[in-house]
C-alpha positions in Angstrom: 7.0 -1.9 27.6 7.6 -1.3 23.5 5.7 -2.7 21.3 5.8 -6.7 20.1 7.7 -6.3 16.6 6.1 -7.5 13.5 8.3 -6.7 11.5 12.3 -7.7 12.0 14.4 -4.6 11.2 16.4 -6.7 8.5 13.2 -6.7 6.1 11.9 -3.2 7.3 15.0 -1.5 6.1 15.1 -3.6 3.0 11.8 -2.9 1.9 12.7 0.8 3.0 15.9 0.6 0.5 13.8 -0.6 -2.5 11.3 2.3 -1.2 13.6 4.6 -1.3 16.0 3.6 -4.6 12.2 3.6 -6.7 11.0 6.7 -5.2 8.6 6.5 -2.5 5.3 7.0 -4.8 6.1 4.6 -7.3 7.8 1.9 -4.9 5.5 -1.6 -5.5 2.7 -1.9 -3.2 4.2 -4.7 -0.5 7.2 -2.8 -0.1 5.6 0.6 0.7 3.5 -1.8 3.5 6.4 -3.5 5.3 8.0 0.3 5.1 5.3 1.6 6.9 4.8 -1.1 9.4 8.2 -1.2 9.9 8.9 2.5 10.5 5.9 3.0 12.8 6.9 0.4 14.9 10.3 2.0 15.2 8.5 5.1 16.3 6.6 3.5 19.1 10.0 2.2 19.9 11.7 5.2 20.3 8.5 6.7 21.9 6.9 4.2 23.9 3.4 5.0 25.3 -0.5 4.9 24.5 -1.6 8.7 24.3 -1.1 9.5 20.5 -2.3 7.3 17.6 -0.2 7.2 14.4 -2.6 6.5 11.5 -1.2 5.7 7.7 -4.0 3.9 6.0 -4.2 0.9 5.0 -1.1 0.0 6.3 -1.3 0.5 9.6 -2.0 2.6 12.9 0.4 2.5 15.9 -0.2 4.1 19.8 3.3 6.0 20.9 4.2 8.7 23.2 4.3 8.5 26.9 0.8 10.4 28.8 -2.3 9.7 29.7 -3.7 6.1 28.4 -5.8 5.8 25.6 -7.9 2.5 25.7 -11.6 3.1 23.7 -13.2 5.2 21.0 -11.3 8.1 19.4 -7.9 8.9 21.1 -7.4 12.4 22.4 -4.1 12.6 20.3 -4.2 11.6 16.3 -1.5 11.8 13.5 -2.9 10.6 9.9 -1.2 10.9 6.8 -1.1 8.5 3.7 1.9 6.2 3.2 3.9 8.1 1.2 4.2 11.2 3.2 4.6 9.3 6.3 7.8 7.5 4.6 9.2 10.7 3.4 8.6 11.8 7.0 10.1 9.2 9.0 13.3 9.4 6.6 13.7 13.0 6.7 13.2 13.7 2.8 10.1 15.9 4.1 10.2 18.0 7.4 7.6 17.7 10.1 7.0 21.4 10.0 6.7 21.3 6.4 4.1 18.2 6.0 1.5 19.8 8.9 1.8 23.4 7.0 1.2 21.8 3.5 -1.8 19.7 5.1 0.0 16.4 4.0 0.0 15.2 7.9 -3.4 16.0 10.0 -2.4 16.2 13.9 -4.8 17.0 16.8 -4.4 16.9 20.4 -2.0 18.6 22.3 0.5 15.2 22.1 0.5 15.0 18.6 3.5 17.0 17.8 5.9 14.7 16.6 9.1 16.6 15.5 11.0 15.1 18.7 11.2 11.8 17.4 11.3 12.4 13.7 13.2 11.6 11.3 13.3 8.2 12.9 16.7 7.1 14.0 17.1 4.3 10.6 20.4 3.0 10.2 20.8 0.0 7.8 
């Protein structure tokens, strides 16, 4: 079952276009927020499931990916990264590959690989 949608895709990819047209690190706070809400939800769209846990704090955290359910405590699978690298992420202006070498993303777990499913699938 995906996840209930906070966030209607008409005001994620807006707030994703003024993300994008200021340049993610300099994009006003809200925007950045609904971006990131909006985007992981897409993820654990595309990837439904409860074994990996996408963290970009403050914003928000999301479970995805299909395995072995996660339901207390620490999950066995975690993704973190801060808003702005998860943006450039989900959009494609920074590879997967590239973010875990640099140390931008943390990933652990043997789920947590998440080049499958990125860049997310955004059309406006």
């Amino acid at each position: 079952m995906p996840p209930r949608r906070r966030t209607s895709p008409s005001t994620g990819l807006a707030a994703l276009q003024v993300c994008r047209a200021a340049g993610f690190a300099a994009a006003p706070r809200e925007a950045v927020a609904t971006a990131v809400r909006f985007t992981l939800e897409e993820l654990a769209t595309l990837a439904p499931g409860r074994s990996v846990e996408v963290r970009v704090p403050p914003y928000a955290a999301v479970q995805c990916i299909a395995g072995p359910v996660h339901r207390r405590g620490t999950p066995p699978s975690v993704v973190e990264t801060d808003p702005v690298t998860w943006l450039k992420v989900a959009t494609g202006e920074l590879a997967w590959a590239d973010a875990l070498a640099t140390g931008l993303v943390l990933a652990s777990g043997e789920r947590a690989a998440l080049e499958q499913w990125l860049p997310l699938p955004l059309s406006p």
